[in-house]
Each structure stands twice: as structure tokens, then as C-alpha cells.
MIMI-238084 format. One line per 2 residues: their letters; for each residue x, y, z of C-alpha. Coordinates in pm, whole numbers. Layout:
REM residues N
a) X Y Z  ...
***
This chain:
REM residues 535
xx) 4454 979 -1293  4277 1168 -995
xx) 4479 1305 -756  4382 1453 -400
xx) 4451 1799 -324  4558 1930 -98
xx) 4351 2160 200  4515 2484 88
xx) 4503 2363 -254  4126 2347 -247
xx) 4059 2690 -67  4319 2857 -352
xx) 4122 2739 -625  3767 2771 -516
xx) 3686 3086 -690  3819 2988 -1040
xx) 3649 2622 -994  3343 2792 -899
xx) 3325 3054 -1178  3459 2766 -1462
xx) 3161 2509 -1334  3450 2299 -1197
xx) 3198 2301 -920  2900 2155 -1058
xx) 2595 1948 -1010  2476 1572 -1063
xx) 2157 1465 -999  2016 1165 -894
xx) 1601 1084 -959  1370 980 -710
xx) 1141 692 -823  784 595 -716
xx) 883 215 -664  524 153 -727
xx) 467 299 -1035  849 329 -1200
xx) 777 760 -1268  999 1002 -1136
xx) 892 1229 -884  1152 1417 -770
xx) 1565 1412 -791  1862 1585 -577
xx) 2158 1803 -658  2455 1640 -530
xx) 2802 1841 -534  3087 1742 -720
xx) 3439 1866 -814  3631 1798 -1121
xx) 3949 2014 -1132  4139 2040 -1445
xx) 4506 1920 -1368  4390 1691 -1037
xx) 4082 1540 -1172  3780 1425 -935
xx) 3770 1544 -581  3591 1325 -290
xx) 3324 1530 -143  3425 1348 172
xx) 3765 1560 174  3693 1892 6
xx) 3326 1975 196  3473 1954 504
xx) 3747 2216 399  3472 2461 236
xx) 3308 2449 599  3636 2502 781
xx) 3683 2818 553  3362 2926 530
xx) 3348 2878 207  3058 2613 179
xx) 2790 2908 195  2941 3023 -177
xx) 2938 2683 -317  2610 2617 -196
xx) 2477 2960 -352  2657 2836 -644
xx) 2480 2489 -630  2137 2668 -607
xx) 2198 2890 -923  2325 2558 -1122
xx) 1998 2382 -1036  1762 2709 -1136
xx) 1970 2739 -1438  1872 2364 -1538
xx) 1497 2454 -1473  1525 2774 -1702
xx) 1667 2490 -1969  1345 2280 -1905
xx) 1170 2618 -1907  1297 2706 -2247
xx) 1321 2359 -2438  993 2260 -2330
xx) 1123 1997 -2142  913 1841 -1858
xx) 1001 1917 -1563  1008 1787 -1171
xx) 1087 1905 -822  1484 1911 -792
xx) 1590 1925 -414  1917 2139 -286
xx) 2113 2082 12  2118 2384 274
xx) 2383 2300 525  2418 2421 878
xx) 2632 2736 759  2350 2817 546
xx) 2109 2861 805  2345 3101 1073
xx) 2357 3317 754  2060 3541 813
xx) 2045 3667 502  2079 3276 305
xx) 1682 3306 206  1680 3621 33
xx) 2014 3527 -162  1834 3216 -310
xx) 1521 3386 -373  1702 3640 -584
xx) 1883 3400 -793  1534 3228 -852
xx) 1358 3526 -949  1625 3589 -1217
xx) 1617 3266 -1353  1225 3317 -1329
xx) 1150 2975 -1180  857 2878 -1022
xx) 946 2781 -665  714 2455 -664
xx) 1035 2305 -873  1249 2370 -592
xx) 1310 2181 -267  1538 2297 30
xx) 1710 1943 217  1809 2013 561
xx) 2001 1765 809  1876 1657 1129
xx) 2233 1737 1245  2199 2066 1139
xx) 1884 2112 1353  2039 2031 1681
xx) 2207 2308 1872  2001 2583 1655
xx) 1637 2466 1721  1548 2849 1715
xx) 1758 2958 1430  1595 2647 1188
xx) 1291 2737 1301  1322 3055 1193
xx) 1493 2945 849  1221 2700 773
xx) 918 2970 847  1113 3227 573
xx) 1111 2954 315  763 2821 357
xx) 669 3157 342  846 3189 -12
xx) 658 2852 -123  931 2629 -96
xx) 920 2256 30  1123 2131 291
xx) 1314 1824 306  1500 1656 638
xx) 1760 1455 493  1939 1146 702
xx) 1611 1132 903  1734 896 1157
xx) 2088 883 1166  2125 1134 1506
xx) 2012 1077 1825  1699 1312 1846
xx) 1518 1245 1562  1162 1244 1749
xx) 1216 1567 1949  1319 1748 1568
xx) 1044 1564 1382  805 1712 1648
xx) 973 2048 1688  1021 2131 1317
xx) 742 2198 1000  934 1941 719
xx) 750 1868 445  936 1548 311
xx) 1117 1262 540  1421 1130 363
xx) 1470 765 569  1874 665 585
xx) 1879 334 453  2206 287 709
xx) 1942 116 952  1902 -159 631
xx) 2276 -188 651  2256 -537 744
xx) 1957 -853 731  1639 -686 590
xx) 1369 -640 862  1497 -726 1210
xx) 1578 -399 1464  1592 -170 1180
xx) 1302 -267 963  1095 -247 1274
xx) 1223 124 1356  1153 212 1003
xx) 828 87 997  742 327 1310
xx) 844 596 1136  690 540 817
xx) 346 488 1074  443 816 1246
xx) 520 1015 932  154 925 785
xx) -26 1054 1096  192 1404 1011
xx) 85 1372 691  454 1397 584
xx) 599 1202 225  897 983 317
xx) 1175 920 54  1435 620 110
xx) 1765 721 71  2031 506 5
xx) 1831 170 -150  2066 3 -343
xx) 1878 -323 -408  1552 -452 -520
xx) 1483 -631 -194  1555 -311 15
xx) 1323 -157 -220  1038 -427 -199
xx) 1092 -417 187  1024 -31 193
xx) 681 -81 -32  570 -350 259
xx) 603 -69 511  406 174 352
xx) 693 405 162  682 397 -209
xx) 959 664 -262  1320 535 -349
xx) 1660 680 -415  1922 499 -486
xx) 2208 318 -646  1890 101 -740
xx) 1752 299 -1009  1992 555 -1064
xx) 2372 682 -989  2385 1045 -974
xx) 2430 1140 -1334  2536 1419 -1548
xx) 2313 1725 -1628  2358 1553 -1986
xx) 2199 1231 -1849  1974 1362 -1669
xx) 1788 1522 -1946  1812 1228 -2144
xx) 1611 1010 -1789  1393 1323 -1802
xx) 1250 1232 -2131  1260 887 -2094
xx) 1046 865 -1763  695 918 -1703
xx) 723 1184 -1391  460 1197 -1153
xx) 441 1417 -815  526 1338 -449
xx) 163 1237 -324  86 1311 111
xx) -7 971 279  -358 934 380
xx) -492 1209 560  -586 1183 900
xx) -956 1117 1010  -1073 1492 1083
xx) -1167 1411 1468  -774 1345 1517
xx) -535 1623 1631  -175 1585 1497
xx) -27 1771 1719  -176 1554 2029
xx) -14 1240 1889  328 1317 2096
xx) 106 1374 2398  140 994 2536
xx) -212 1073 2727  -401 1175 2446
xx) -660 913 2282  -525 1023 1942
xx) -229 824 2015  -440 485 2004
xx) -583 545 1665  -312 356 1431
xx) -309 444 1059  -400 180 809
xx) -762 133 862  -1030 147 602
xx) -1343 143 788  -1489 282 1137
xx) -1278 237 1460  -1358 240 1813
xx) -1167 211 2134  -1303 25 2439
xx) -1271 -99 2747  -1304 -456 2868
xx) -1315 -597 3249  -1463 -957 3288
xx) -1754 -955 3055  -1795 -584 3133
xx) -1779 -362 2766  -1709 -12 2758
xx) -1696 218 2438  -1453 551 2497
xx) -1448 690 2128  -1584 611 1816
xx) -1493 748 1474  -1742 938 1219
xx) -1682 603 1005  -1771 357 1276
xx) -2111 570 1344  -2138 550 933
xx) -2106 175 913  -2378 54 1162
xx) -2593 211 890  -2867 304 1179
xx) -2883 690 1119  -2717 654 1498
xx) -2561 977 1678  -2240 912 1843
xx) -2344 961 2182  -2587 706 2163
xx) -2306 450 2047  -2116 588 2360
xx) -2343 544 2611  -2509 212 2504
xx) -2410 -165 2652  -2280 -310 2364
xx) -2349 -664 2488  -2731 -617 2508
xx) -2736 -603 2123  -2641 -1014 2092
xx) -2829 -1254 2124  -2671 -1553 2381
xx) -2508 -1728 2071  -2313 -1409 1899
xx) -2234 -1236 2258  -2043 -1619 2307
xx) -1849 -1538 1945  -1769 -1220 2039
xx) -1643 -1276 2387  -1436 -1549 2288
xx) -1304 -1325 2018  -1168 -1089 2286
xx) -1007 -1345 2515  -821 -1515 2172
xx) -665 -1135 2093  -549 -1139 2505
xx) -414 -1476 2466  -253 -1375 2118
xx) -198 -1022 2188  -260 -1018 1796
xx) -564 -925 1573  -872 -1154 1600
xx) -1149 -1119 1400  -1527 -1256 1403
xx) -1852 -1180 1254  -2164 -1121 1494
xx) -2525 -1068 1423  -2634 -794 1609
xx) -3018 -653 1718  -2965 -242 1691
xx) -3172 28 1721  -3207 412 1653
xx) -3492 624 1718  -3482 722 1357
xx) -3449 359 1191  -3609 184 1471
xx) -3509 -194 1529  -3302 -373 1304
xx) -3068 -688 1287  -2694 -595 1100
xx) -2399 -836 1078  -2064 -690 1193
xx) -1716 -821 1079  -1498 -675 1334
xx) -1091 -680 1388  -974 -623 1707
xx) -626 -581 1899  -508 -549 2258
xx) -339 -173 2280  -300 -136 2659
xx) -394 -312 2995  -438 -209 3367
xx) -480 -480 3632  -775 -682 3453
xx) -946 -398 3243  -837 -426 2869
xx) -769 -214 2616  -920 -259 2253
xx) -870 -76 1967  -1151 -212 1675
xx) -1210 -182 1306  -1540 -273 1185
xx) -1704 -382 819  -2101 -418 820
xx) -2127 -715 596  -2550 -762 626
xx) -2595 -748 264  -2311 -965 176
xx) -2463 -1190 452  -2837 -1178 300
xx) -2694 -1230 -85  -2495 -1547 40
xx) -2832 -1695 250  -3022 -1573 -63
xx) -2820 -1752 -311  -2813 -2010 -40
xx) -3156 -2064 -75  -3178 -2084 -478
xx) -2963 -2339 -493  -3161 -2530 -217
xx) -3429 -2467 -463  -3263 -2532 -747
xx) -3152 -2918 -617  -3531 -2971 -497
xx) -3625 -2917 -892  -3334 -3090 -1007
xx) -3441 -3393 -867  -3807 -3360 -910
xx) -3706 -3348 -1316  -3440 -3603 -1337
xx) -3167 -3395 -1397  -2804 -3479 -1322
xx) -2511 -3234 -1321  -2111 -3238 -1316
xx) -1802 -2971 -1364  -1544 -3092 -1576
xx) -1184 -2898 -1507  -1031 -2958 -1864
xx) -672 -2874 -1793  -695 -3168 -1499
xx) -949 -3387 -1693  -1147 -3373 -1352
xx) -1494 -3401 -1298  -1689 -3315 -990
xx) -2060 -3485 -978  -2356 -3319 -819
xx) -2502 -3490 -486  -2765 -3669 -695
xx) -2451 -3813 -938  -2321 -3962 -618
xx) -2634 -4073 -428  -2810 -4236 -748
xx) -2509 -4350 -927  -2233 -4419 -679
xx) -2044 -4173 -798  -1701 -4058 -588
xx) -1693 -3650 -533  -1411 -3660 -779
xx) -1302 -3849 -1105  -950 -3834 -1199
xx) -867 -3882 -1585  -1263 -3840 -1681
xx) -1423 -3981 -1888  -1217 -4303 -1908
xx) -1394 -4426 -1584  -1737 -4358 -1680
xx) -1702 -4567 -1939  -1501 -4883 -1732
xx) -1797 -4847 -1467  -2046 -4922 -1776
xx) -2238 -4601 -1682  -2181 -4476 -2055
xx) -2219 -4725 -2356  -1888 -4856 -2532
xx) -2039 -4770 -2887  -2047 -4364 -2763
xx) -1674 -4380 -2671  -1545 -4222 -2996
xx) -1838 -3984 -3020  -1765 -3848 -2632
xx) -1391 -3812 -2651  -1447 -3630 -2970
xx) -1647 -3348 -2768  -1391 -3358 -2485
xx) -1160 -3214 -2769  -1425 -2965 -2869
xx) -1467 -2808 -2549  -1035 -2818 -2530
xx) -1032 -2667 -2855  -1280 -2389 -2721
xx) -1649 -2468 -2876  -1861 -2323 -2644
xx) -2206 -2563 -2636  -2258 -2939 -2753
xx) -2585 -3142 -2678  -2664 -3463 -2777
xx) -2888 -3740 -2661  -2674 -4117 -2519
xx) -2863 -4413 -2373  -2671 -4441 -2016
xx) -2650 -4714 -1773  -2647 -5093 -1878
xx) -3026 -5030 -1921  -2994 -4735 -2249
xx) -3185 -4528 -2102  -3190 -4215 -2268
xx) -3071 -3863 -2134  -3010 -3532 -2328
xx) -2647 -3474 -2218  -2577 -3065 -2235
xx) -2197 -2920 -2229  -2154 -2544 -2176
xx) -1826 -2398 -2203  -1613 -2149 -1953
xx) -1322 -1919 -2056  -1057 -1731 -1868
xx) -1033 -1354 -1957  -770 -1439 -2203
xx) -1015 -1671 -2380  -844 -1979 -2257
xx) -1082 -2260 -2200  -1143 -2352 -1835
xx) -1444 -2546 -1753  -1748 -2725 -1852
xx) -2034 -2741 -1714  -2252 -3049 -1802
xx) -2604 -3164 -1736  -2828 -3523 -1810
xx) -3205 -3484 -1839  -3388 -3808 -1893
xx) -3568 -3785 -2246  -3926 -3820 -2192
xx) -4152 -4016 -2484  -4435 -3897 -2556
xx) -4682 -4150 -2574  -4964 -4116 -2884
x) -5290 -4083 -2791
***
């Protein structure tokens, strides 16, 4: 049974535990929630003395840092890690990133850098399998001195984590301040109902993390709804109780070679008319362009019918399609290019996203022109939000689509089957859709107007025949192709006399599949048979 030692006891036996491995390493994988591969894992401390058993980390780090004796184990910690990558090395096993705490002792030692790089070198390991996790607490008070730390180790090619992003009180001022590579969220703002407070802090982080094109990791998940919630916001990366305990070197092999491993991928890069650094400038126009668009954006202006465009993107130039240079998109009147009805859509549009101080969306045909492409009429699907107001002038931030081809294909088709009716009824030809797993049928407009047929019969074809509209003698002979088409045969024909008059009609099935070769629909037509008469 484990028992606690003592302070004393622990700072006695430190050298022998570290020299005997009673100091040694678990590791627990990070996991693309996405995709279920590993991307990454950290080295977590542990102590396992031989008479007292397991020691808390909780109790004996705290009396390594009184006695300045956390720099050793952490040297210690960094060796055990390298010497697991030289195993991979040597065994051919795959390998992935494995992360090691440097604590705040770590970084006052000036000379912490070079001791870890000459451990790596002798256990020849390529530094891209290495990742250094600072604090945020370690940051503050020593803004400088990290600074300083995490310019010597960038400079050696390592990547840097911030672990506990979020748990001290400046986390903006040291997210701005210092050069991290990888966010690691703490998962204590989850601690309680998922979303609320702290899903909406972590979802402004996540947002400000991708406009730093900086990875964030969530530390801490231990359930799948934690984990879910965390994919909604944008952040894919999970460690946790979830997946994984920290394990054994011995285990951790054995989840090495079970896993598909993939690497730690940025977020989408920013457009390349945005500055990074200006987004903490609350001034700058870089802070109105959100992430999470995926076609042109604009900002603008808008004062009682009055529109004025302040910046476009290179997309939003791109998607008008008009060979347009920005500065003619800037200094145009937007509201020339409608016509009385669409300037009506799109006004309204703006006043619905004041009143809802939400996203609105419309879609507005609008006359352009370029002195390249000359005049031309393009349909524009745009989303827009309220970002800012000043007395009565609004702020709009807009994402556009240029949907003119979709538009002309739909009127197109539109058209063909206008056509295609017009022929129909010129050739007396009737047409249904017959859902098989509902046994409904839907009749064309013709069905309905010359037959009195409702838009939809339930339990088809039983009514057809109660109605009289097919022949009692062609009952057997019908349901018998109902089962065909159930049963998956793709085309029947036959000719049936319909109505109490027999007239005759070449009745056509044609079958429809899902992609797992289930059958779906059927799609049926009537032509009247024609006689020829002899001559």
C-alpha cells in the first residue's frame, strides 16, 4: 500500500530515484477527435519509490521546487523522453511529437537550452519530435526572461507549447506578448454545464488562436460531449481521460502501433491583406474581419439608405467575376447597381440584421460593370451582420457567393420542363412518381386536371382501381409489377385499357436505386396507343 513521504524524505532520495528510473515518465496521446489518429502525446512525471510506493505529484513537485531540485528531474524527464525516441529510432517504430514540461525554474536557468540540446544530440533525435510546454504562470513576472527562453529554442527548431492557456488572469497580454506555437485550452472552464460562460470564452479563443495561426489542444476532456462541444468550436485536438490515461512507456508503444498518427495541422491561414499583429490594435480594420468565411468579404457603412464600402478582400473582388480592380469596388455606389425591385431586397435585408443583430441573408440581381468586361447582370447571395454602430451609421461586415450560373441552370431547367409539359400534353402523355417504401404516388398536373386526381395517393394502387380509373381484370397483373419494381427490376411496359371507356395507354415503369442499390422510386408514364388506320 502507498504511503506518503515525507518532505525530507523526498529530497534524501531524489538522486537514487532519479538514477534507478524511480523517476520516470507516462505519457498520455493527443487525438485528432475528427479523425481518431494520434498527433501528438505529453510526458507527465511520476514517482514510484520502492518501499513507499506511488507518490502524488501534487506533494513531491512542490518539494523539488522548494529545493531546487525540479531543474534535475526535469533534465531527467527530457533524457527519458529522447531515450524513447532513440527506441522508435531503432525498432522502426513510428513515431510522433512527444511534448515536455519546462517549468518556471527551468527558464531562470540560463543555461536550461543548451543542457537539453546536448542530451538530444546524444540520443541523435531529430528535434521536430520534441515539444517544450510552458505555463502561462510561468510567463508572468519574467516576460523578458521567457522571451528570451522561447527565441533560444525556436532557434534550435523546437515547438512551443503554452499549457493551462486560460487558467491565470493575463492570458491575452501573454498570448500577444509571447511566439507559442501550440494553445493547450484548460478544460476547467467546462467544469460545469457545457456551453454557457465558458463555452463562449472558449470559443473566442479558439476564433483568436486561428487568426494567429496557432493549433489549440484541449486539455483535460474527459467525456464525449466535452469532446463533441470542442469540434463545434472549431478545435479538433483532445487530451484526455477520454481517449487515454497517461500510460506506461510499455503501453504506449503498444497505442503507438495500434493508431494511425497524423500531424498537428495550423488553422486556416489568414487572408494575405490581414496583419496579425494589428488584430490587438482595437482601431485596426483587421479586427472586423472574423475567421470562418469561405468566400469574399467586405466591410461597409450604412446611414439611412446611404451605402458605403471601406475594404474589400482579394476574394470579394474575385467573386463579382468582372475582371474589377479594387478601387473601383471602393469608390462605386453600390445601390446604383439594382434595379428598384432588388435595391428593396437588399435594403430590407439590412434593416432585418439591425432588428436581429444576427446574420441575414438575400440574393440580389445586380447590373455591374468593368471597363474590361463591360456591362453585365450577376446574382449575389450575400450574408451580412451588424459589427458596430455610431449614432445612425451602421456597421456591416459581408460575405458574398456569386450564384449567376446556379441562377441561369435553375431558369434553364426551368424552362425545359415548361417545355417538356407543353409536349406532354400535346402527345397525351400522363406521368406519376411512385415512393415504394410509402406506396405513394404523386400525379403530374395533367393526372390531376384531366382525371381528378389528388396531389397525393396514399396506399397506391388500391385507389386507382376503387375510382374505376384502372380495369378490375388488370388488378393481379399491376400488383404483380408493384412487387417487381420492390424486388428491384429496373423497367416494365405494358399496354392496359384505362378509364370505364378501355381506352388504351402504353403504361412505362422505370426504376430508381439508392447508392446501396436499394430500390427507391418509380417513375411511371401513360401514352395513349394510337391505331393506325389501313389505307
Amino acid at each position: 500500500m502507498a504511503k506518503q513521504m515525507t518532505e525530507q524524505e523526498l529530497v534524501d532520495r531524489f538522486e537514487e530515484a532519479v538514477c534507478n528510473d524511480e523517476i520516470f515518465a507516462v505519457y498520455q496521446p493527443q487525438i485528432n477527435h475528427s479523425t481518431g489518429r494520434m498527433v501528438g502525446a505529453e510526458a507527465l512525471m511520476r514517482w514510484k519509490d520502492p518501499e513507499n510506493g506511488m507518490q502524488y505529484p501534487s506533494d513531491f513537485i512542490p518539494a523539488l521546487e522548494k529545493h531546487d531540485l525540479i531543474y534535475r528531474a526535469d533534465l531527467h524527464m527530457f533524457e527519458l523522453v529522447c531515450r524513447l525516441q532513440r527506441k522508435c529510432l531503432d525498432e522502426g517504430i513510428s513515431m510522433i511529437p512527444i511534448s515536455f514540461n519546462v517549468s518556471r525554474y527551468d527558464i531562470y536557468n540560463k543555461d536550461f537550452v543548451e543542457a537539453i540540446e546536448e542530451i538530444r544530440k546524444k540520443y541523435e533525435v531529430p528535434v521536430n519530435y520534441l515539444r517544450a510546454e510552458i505555463t502561462e504562470s510561468s510567463a508572468i513576472g519574467g516576460m523578458e526572461l521567457i522571451q528570451e527562453v522561447l527565441h533560444k529554442l525556436h532557434k534550435c527548431g523546437y515547438v512551443v507549447e503554452m499549457d493551462d492557456f486560460g487558467s491565470g488572469y493575463s492570458s491575452l497580454n501573454v498570448l500577444k506578448d509571447l511566439e507559442v506555437d501550440v494553445i493547450k485550452l484548460d478544460m476547467r472552464f467546462m467544469s460545469g454545464e457545457i456551453g454557457g460562460r465558458g463555452g463562449t470564452i472558449l470559443g473566442s479563443i479558439v476564433q483568436m488562436t486561428k487568426w494567429l495561426e496557432t493549433p489549440v489542444i484541449a486539455e483535460g476532456v474527459e467525456t464525449m460531449q466535452q469532446a463533441d462541444y470542442m469540434k463545434s468550436l472549431g478545435c479538433n485536438y483532445i487530451q484526455g481521460y477520454l481517449y487515454s490515461k497517461p500510460v506506461t512507456e510499455e503501453e504506449f508503444l503498444q497505442k503507438l502501433n495500434q493508431l494511425d498518427h497524423e500531424p498537428v495541422a495550423p488553422p486556416m491561414d489568414l487572408i494575405s491583406t490581414m496583419n496579425a499583429d494589428r488584430f490587438w490594435d482595437p482601431q485596426s480594420l483587421e479586427t472586423l474581419i472574423f475567421s470562418n468565411f469561405v468566400g469574399g468579404a467586405a466591410i461597409f457603412t450604412y446611414e439611412e439608405g446611404k451605402i458605403e464600402i471601406l475594404r474589400v478582400n482579394r476574394k470579394y473582388v474575385k467573386e463579382l467575376g468582372m475582371n474589377m480592380e479594387e478601387h473601383e469596388i471602393l469608390h462605386s455606389d453600390p445601390r446604383k447597381t439594382f434595379d428598384e425591385g432588388n435595391r428593396k431586397i437588399f435594403e430590407d435585408t439590412l434593416k432585418r440584421a439591425i432588428a436581429s443583430q444576427d446574420e441575414e441573408t438575400c440574393e440580389t440581381w445586380r447590373n455591374m460593370y468593368s471597363d474590361c468586361c463591360g456591362p453585365d447582370r450577376v446574382c449575389i447571395r450575400t450574408f451580412m451582420r451588424v459589427i458596430g454602430k455610431a449614432g445612425k451609421q451602421y456597421l456591416f461586415y459581408a460575405m458574398i457567393q456569386n450564384i449567376t450560373k446556379e441562377k441561369r441552370l435553375f431558369a434553364d431547367l426551368a424552362e425545359n420542363e415548361k417545355k417538356l409539359r407543353f409536349a406532354s400534353d400535346q402527345v397525351n402523355i400522363y406521368a406519376w412518381e411512385y415512393t415504394i417504401a410509402t406506396k405513394e404516388m404523386r400525379p403530374c398536373f395533367r393526372c390531376m386536371r384531366d382525371l381528378n386526381l389528388p396531389p397525393v395517393i396514399r396506399n397506391y394502387p388500391d385507389p386507382v382501381f376503387e375510382s374505376g380509373l384502372f380495369p378490375e381484370d388488370y388488378r393481379e397483373m399491376y400488383y404483380d409489377w408493384m412487387r417487381q419494381l420492390e424486388e428491384g427490376v429496373d423497367h416494365l411496359e405494358g399496354v392496359i385499357p384505362l378509364t370505364v371507356g378501355r381506352i388504351p395507354f402504353r403504361i412505362k415503369y422505370t426504376l430508381e436505386c439508392d447508392e446501396n442499390g436499394k430500390p427507391l422510386k418509380a417513375y411511371g408514364s401513360a401514352a395513349l396507343v394510337v391505331e393506325e388506320k389501313e389505307g
